[in-house]
C-alpha positions in Angstrom: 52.2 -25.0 -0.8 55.5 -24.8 1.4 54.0 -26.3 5.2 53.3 -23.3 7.8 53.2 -25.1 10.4 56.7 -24.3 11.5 56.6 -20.6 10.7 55.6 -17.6 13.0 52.8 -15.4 12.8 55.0 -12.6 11.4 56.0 -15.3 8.6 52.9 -15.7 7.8 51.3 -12.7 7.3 55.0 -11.8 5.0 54.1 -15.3 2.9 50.5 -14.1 2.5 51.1 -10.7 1.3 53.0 -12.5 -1.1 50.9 -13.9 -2.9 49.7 -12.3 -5.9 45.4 -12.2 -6.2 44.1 -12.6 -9.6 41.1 -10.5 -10.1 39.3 -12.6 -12.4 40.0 -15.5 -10.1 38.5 -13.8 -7.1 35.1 -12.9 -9.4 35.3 -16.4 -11.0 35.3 -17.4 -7.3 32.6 -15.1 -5.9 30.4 -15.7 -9.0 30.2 -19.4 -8.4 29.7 -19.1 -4.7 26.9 -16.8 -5.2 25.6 -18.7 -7.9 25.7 -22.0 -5.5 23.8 -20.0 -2.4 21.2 -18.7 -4.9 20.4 -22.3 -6.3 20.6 -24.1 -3.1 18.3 -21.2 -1.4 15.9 -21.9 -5.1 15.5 -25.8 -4.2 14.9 -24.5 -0.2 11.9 -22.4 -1.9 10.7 -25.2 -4.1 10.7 -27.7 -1.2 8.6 -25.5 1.1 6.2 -25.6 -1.2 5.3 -29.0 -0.6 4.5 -28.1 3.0 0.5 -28.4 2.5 0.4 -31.2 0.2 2.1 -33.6 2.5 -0.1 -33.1 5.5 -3.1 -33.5 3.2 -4.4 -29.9 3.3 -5.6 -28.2 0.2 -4.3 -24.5 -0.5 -4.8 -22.2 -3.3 -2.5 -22.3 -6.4 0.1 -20.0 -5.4 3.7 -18.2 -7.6 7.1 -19.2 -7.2 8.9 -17.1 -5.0 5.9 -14.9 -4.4 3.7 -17.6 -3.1 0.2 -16.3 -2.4 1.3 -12.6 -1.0 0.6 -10.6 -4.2 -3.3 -12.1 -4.2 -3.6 -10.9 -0.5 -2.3 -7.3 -0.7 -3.9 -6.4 -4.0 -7.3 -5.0 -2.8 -5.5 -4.5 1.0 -8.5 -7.0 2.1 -6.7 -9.7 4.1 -10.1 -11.0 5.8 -12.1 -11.3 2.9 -9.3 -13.1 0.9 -9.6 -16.0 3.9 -13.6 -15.9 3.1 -13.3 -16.7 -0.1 -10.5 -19.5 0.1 -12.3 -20.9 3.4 -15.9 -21.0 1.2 -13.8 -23.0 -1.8 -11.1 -25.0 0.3 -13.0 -25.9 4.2 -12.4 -25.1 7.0 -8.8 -25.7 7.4 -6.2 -25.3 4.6 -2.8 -23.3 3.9 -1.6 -20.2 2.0 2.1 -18.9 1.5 3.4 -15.7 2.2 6.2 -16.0 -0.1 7.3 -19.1 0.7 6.2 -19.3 4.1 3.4 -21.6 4.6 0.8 -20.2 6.8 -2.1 -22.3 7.7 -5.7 -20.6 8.2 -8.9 -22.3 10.1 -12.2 -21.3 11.4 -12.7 -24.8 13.1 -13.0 -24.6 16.2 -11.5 -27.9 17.6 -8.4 -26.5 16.3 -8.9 -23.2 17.8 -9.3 -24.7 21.0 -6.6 -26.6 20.8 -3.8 -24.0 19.4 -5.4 -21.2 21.5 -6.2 -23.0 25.1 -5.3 -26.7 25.2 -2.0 -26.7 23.6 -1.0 -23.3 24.3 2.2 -23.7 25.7 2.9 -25.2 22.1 2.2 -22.0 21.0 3.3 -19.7 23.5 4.3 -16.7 20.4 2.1 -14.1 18.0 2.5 -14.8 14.7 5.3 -13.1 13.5 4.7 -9.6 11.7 6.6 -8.5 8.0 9.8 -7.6 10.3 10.1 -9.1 13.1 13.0 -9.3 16.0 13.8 -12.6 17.0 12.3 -14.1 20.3 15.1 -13.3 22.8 16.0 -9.6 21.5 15.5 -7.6 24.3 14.1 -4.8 22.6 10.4 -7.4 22.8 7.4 -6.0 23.7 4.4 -7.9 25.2 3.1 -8.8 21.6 6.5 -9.9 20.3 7.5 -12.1 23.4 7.5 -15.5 24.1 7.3 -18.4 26.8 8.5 -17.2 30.3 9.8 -13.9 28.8 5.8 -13.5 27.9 4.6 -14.9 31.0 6.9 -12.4 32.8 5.7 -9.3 31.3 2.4 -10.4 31.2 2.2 -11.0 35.2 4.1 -7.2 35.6 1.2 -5.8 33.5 -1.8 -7.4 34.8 -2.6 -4.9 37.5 -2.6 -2.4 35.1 -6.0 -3.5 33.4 -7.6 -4.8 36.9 -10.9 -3.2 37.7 -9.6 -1.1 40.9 -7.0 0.2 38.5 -9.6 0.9 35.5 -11.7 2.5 37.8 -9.3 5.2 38.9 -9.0 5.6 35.3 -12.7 6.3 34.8 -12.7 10.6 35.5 -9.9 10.8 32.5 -11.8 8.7 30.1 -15.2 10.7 30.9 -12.9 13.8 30.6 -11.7 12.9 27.2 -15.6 12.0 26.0 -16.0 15.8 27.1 -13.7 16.8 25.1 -14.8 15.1 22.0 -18.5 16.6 22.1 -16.9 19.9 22.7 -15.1 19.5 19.4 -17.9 17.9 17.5 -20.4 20.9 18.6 -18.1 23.5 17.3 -17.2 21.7 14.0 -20.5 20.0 13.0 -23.5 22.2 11.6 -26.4 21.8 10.8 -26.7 19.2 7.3 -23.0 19.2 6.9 -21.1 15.7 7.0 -18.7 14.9 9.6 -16.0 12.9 9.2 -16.2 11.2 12.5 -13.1 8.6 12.1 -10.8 11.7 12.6 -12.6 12.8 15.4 -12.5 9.2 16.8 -8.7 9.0 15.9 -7.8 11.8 18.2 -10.2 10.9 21.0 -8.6 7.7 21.7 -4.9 8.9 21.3 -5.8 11.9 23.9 -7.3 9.0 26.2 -3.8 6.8 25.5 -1.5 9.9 26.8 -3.6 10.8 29.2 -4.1 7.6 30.7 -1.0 5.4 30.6 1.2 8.4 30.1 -0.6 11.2 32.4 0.5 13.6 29.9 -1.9 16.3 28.5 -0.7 16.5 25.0 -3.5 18.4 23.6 -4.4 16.1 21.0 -8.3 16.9 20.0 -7.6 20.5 20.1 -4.8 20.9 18.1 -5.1 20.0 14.6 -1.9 19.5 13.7 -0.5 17.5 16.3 3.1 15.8 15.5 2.5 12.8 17.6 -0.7 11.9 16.2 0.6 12.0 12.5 3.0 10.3 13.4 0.7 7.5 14.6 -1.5 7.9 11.5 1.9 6.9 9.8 2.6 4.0 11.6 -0.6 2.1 10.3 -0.4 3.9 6.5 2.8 1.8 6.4 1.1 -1.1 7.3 -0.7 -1.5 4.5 1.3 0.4 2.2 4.7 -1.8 2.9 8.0 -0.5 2.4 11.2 -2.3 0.7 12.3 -3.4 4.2 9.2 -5.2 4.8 9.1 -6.9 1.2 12.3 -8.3 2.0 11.0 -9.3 5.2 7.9 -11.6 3.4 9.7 -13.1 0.6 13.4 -13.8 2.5 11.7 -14.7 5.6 14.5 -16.1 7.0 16.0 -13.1 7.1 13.3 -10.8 8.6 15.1 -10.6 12.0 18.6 -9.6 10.2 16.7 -6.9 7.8 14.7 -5.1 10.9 18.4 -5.5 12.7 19.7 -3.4 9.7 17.0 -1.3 9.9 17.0 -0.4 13.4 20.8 0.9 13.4 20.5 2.9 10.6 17.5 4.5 12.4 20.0 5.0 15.4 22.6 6.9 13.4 20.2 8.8 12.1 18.6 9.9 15.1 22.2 11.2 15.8 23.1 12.7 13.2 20.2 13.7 11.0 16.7 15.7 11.6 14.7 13.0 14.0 11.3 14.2 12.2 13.1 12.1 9.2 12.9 8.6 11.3 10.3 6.2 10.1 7.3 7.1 12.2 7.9 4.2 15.1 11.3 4.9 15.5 10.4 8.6 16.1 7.6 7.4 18.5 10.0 5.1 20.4 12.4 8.2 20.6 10.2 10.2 22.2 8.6 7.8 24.7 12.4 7.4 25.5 12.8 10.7 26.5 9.5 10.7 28.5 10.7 7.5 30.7 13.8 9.5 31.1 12.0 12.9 32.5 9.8 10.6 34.7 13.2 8.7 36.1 14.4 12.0 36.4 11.7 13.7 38.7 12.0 11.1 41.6 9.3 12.9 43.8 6.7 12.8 40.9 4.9 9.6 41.5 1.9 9.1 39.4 -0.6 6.4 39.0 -0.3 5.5 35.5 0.7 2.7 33.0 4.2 4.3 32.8 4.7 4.4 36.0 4.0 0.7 37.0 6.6 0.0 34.1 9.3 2.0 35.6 8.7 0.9 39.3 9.1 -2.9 38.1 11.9 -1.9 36.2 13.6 -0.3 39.4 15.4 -3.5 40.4 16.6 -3.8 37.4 20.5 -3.8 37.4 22.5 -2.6 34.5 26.2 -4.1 36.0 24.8 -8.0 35.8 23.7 -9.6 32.6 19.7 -9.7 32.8 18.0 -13.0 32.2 15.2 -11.6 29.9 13.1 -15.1 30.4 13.5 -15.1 34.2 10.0 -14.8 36.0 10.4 -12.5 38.1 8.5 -8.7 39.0 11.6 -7.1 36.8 11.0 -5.3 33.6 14.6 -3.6 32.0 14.5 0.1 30.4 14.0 -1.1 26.9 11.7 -3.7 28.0 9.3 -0.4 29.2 9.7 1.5 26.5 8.9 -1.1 24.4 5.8 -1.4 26.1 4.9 1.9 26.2 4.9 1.9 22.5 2.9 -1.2 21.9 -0.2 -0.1 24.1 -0.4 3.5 22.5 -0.4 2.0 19.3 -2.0 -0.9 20.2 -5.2 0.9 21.8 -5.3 3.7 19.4 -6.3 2.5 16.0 -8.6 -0.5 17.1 -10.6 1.6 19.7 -11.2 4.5 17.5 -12.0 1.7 14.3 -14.7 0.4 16.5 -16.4 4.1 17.3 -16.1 4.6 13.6 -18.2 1.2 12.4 -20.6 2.3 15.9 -21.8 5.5 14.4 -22.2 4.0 10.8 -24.3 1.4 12.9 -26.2 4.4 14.7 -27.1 6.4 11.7 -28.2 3.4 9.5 -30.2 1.5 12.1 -32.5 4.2 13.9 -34.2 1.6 15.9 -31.1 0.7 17.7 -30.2 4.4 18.5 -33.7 4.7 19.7 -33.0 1.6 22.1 -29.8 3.0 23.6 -31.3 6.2 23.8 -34.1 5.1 26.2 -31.8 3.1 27.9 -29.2 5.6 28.8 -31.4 7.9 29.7 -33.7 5.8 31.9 -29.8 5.3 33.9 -28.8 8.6 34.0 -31.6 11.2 33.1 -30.1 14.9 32.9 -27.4 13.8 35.1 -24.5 13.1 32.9 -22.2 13.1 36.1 -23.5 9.5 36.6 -21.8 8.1 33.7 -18.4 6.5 34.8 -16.5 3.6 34.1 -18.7 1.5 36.3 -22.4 2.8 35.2 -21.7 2.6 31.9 -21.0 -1.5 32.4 -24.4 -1.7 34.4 -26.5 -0.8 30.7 -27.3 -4.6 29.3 -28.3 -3.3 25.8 -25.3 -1.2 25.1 -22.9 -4.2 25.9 -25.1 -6.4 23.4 -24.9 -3.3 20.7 -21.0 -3.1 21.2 -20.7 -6.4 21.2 -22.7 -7.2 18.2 -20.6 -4.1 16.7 -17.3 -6.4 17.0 -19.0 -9.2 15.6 -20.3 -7.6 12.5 -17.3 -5.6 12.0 -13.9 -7.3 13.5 -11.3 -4.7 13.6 -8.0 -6.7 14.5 -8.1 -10.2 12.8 -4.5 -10.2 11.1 -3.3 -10.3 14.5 -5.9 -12.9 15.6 -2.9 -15.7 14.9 -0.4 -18.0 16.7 2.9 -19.7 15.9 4.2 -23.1 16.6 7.2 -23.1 19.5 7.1 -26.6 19.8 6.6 -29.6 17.3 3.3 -31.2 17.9 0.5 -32.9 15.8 -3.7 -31.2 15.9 -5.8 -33.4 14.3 -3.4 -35.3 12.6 -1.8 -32.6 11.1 1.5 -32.6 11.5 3.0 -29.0 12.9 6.2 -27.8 12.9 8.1 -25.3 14.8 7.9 -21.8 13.7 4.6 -22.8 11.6 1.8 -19.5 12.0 -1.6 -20.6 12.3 -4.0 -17.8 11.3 -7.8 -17.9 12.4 -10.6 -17.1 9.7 -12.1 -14.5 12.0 -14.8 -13.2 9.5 -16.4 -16.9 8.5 -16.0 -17.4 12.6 -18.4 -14.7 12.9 -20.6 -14.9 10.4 -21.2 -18.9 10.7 -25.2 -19.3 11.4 -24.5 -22.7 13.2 -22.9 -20.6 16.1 -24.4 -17.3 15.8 -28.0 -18.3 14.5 -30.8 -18.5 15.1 -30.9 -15.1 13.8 -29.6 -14.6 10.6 -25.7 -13.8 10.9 -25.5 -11.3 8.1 -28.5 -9.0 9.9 -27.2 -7.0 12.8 -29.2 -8.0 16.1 -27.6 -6.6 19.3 -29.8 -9.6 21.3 -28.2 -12.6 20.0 -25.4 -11.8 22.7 -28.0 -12.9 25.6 -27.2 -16.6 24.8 -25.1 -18.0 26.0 -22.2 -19.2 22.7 -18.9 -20.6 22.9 -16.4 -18.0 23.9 -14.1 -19.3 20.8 -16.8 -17.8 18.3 -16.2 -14.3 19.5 -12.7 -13.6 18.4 -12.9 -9.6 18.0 -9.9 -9.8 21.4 -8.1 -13.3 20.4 -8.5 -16.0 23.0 -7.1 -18.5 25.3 -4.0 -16.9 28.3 -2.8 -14.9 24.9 -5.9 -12.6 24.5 -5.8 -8.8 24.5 -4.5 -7.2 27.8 -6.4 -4.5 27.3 -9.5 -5.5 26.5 -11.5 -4.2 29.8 -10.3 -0.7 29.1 -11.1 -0.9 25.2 -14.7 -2.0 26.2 -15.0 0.9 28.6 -13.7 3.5 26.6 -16.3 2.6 23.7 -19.3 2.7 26.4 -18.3 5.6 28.1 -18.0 7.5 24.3 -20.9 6.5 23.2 -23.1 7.5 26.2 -21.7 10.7 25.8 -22.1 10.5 21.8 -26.0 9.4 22.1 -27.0 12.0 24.5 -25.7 14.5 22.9 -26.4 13.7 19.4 -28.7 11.9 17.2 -26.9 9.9 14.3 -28.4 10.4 10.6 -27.5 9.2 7.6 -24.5 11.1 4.9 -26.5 12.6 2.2 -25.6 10.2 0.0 -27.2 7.2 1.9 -24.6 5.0 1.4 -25.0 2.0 3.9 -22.1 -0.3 1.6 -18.5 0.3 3.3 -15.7 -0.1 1.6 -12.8 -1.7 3.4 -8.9 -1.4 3.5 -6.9 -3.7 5.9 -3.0 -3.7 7.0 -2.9 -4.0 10.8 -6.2 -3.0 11.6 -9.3 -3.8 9.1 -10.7 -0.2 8.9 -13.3 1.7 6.7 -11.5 3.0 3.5 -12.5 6.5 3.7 -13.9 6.8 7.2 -17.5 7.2 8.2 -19.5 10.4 7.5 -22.5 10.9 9.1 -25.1 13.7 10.0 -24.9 15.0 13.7 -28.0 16.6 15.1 -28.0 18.3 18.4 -30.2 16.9 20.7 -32.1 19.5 22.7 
């Protein structure tokens, strides 16, 4: 070819239009490129799968390109899967999701040290099906990492403190208020309740009423947009979409597919009907638009979640480039809406899951409701005014029954996971960056050497008197990572079921059933909710 170098830029745009393209060349071309990125991205596959057998750990026979994924969302039972494999493989071994290997233990050493000891090794969550990558500002708490983590977790603190939770207390009590007055109209006399939905739509209404201090009538109103909407949110997560299959098996890829996803989300919030929007992009619109109106009404300051968000965010300054890792008191506007997303969903499926397995405790273990009964009302008597976010944390037995009711039934344990951000060896396993280690949380639970004497599989409220290691109670993770808002979870379920137990006594469904059947995406939940009887107490 004649030498450019000594031609102008004019020139050489007139020599290359010039030049006559074949068509079959350029197909012969493409064809053997693709055919070259598909092979080497084949032998990329092939090689991860040696990941387990070089560092000596045993893992179940998995399928090419599909790894052991299929196995784990067949029955949707994610926990029980990790029995099994933990009964036939120990305590520590390794699964792939495609052909990500993810390895899974219920020993504790190595709990301690990936959850306390080494945790600035592994300062990040596990990542989910999609996932943004680590410095997209669009993070939430859950997502982050490092100092961006460390930053939003020091803004957010105050939040969950117990002067802050206790300002909170006359909302949650009014939201328990609300519940009975819904169950008393609906339930009659031998009829099975459905309580799950009930449960559903108490702990939403607490969520907007206490973060957002916005009364969206949510127990009332049958119908209610936003809480479909949230009911949505967790269908998908455990019956995926194509975006999230490409997330598991091209892994590599997760961040670019969610970055697809997210824009065509944006046009169509523009363009098209915004009740069409996958149900956490509609969410995230609307929260936007509730930031906004707050921003917008200067003089209306409340004491809420949302506001603590947008007064850290005040300083923010949209003319400078923002140094989302920087540790300082500075959150920006996606940052908080972000964040306002992840606690309503957050606190909304897991806190209602817990009431849900409660009541099927209640109504299947009369002696225990007989307990809590006394108990309660040797506190409080006929003065139900007394119950309040601080009372309620006063009654011994009813922390042991809640307690023993996250024990027996562990809501969140996909979550209950953390990835490598920095090479390092456990035990002489060798641990790379980016590597997710999952915890077994249901042989954790259920293991007689740290729960016993008293048999495991029997529910007994008293076993929480003794004093355990805190790493054997994993129902809100562990180490500086655990769950923010554990203190108000625990408080909304005691103040609930205070109300619950006074006002009603808990029998069995008709059909005695006391086997649940379980489904698991996010949150491990009972499959078709828990019906019970609901007597009236006079």
């Amino acid at each position: 070819m004649e030498n450019l170098r000594h031609l102008n830029v004019e020139q050489i745009l007139e020599k290359i239009t010039q030049l006559e393209i074949n068509p079959i060349s350029v197909l012969k071309v493409s064809s053997i490129t693709l055919a070259s990125i598909s092979l080497v991205y084949l032998g990329k596959i092939w090689y991860s799968y040696r990941f387990f057998k070089k560092r000596g750990l045993k893992s179940p026979e998995h399928e090419f390109f599909y790894g052991n994924f299929r196995q784990l969302i067949k029955n949707k039972n994610y926990s029980e899967i990790l029995r099994d494999w933990t009964e036939k493989y120990g305590k520590t071994y390794g699964y792939f999701e495609g052909h990500l290997p993810v390895i899974v233990t219920s020993d504790l050493d190595i709990i301690q040290e990936v959850f306390i000891k080494q945790s600035t090794n592994f300062s990040a969550r596990k990542k989910g099906y999609l996932s943004r990558k680590d410095n997209d500002p669009n993070s939430d708490l859950f997502q982050s990492t490092k100092g961006r983590w460390k930053r939003m977790r020091m803004i957010m603190n105050p939040t969950f403190s117990s002067a802050k939770l206790r300002e909170l207390g006359p909302i949650l009590v009014n939201c328990a208020d609300r519940l009975i007055d819904v169950l008393n109209k609906d339930s009659e006399a031998n009829k099975e309740v459905n309580v799950s939905e009930y449960f559903k739509r108490f702990t939403m209404d607490s969520i907007w009423n206490c973060a957002f201090g916005v009364d969206i009538n949510m127990q009332y109103e049958k119908d209610n947009l936003y809480f479909k909407k949230c009911e949505e949110v967790f269908r998908i997560s455990s019956n995926l979409i194509l975006p999230q299959y490409l997330g598991i098996y091209f892994y590599e890829m997760k961040e670019f597919v969610l970055f697809v996803l997210t824009i065509l989300m944006i046009v169509k919030a523009n363009f098209a009907n915004h009740e069409k929007l996958l149900p956490y992009f509609w969410l995230r619109n609307r929260i936007g638009e509730l930031v906004k109106k707050r921003l917008d009404q200067e003089n209306l300051k409340k004491k809420d979640y949302i506001q603590l968000l947008i007064d850290a965010s005040a300083d923010y300054n949209t003319e400078k480039s923002f140094d989302y890792s920087e540790i300082k008191k500075i959150l920006s506007p996606k940052e908080v809406e972000a964040n306002l997303v992840l606690f309503m969903l957050a606190g909304y499926e897991t806190t209602s899951t817990a009431l849900s397995y409660a009541s099927h405790v209640l109504a299947t273990h009369p002696d225990e409701q007989l307990r809590l009964h006394d108990e309660i009302s040797a506190a409080f008597g006929t003065d139900l005014s007394l119950i309040n976010s601080d009372s309620v944390q006063e009654l011994k037995y009813l922390d042991w029954f809640v307690k023993e009711v996250l024990r027996y039934y562990p809501i969140g344990n996909s979550v209950v996971a953390r990835r490598c951000t920095k090479k390092t060896t456990i035990k002489g396993i060798d641990i790379p960056v980016d590597t997710p280690i999952a915890v077994d949380v249901l042989s954790i639970h259920f293991d007689a050497d740290l729960w016993g004497p008293h048999d495991p599989n029997q529910f007994y409220p008293p076993r929480h008197q003794v004093k355990r290691n805190p790493l054997a109670f994993m129902a809100f993770g562990n180490g500086p990572r655990n769950c923010i808002g554990m203190k108000f979870a625990l408080i909304e379920l005691k103040i609930a079921l205070c109300k619950l137990i006074v006002n009603f006594e808990f029998l069995e469904s008709l059909d005695k059933t006391h086997k649940l059947e379980y489904e698991e995406g996010v949150v491990r939940f009972p499959k078709n909710g828990i019906k019970v009887l609901l007597k009236k107490r006079v």
